[in-house]
C-alpha positions in Angstrom: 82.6 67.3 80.8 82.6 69.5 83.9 83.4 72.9 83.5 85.5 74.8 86.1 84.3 77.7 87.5 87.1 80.9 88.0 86.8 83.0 90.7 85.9 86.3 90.1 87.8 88.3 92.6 90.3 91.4 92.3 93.0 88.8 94.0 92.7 86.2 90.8 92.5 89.7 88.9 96.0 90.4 89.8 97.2 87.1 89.3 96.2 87.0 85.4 98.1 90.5 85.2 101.3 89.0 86.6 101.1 86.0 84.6 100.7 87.9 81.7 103.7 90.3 82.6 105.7 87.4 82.9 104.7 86.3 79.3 105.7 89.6 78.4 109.2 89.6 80.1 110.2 85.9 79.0 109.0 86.7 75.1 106.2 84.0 75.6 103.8 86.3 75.2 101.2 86.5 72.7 100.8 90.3 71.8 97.2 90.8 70.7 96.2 88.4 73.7 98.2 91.1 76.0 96.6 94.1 74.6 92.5 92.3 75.0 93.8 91.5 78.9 95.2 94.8 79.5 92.2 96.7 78.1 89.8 94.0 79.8 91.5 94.8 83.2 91.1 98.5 83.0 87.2 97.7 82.4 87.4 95.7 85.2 89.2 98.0 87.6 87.4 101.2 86.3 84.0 98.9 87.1 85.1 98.6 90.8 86.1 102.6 91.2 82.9 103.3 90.2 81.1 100.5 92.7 83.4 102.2 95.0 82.4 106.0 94.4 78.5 104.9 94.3 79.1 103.2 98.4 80.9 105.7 99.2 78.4 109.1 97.5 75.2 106.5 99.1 76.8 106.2 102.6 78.0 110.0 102.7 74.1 110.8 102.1 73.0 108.5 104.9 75.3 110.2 107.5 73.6 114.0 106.6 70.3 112.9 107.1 69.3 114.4 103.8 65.6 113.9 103.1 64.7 110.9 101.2 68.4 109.5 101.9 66.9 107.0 104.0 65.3 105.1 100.7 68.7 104.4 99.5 69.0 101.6 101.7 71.7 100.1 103.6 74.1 99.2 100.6 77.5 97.0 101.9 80.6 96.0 99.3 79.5 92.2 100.7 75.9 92.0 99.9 76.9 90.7 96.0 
């Protein structure tokens, strides 16, 4: 049996939310099931604010040549 493998993207993210809301809206929804994905998405989200924060503290360094800065490396959003 071959598994499929889900993307792991902010974009399939989003769809799972709006899937979920329309559970929600047309009563097919099951409600623990809605609580675990809601609470799992704001992991998620709160996971990439802080990847965020960390490029952009990392890259504000850089740009005042403050000693040592220049071991932090070049860090890009891509290089996952």
């Amino acid at each position: 049996m071959k598994k499929e493998i889900v993307d792991n993207s902010l974009k399939t993210l989003r769809g799972f939310l709006f899937d979920e809301i329309i559970k929600i809206r047309d009563g097919s929804a099951v409600e623990k099931e809605s609580i675990a994905i809601s609470k799992l998405s704001h992991q998620i989200i709160n996971s990439y604010n802080v990847e965020i924060l960390a490029l952009k503290t990392v890259n504000e360094l850089k740009d005042k040549n403050i000693p040592l800065s220049s071991q932090l490396g070049v860090i890009n959003a891509n290089d996952k």
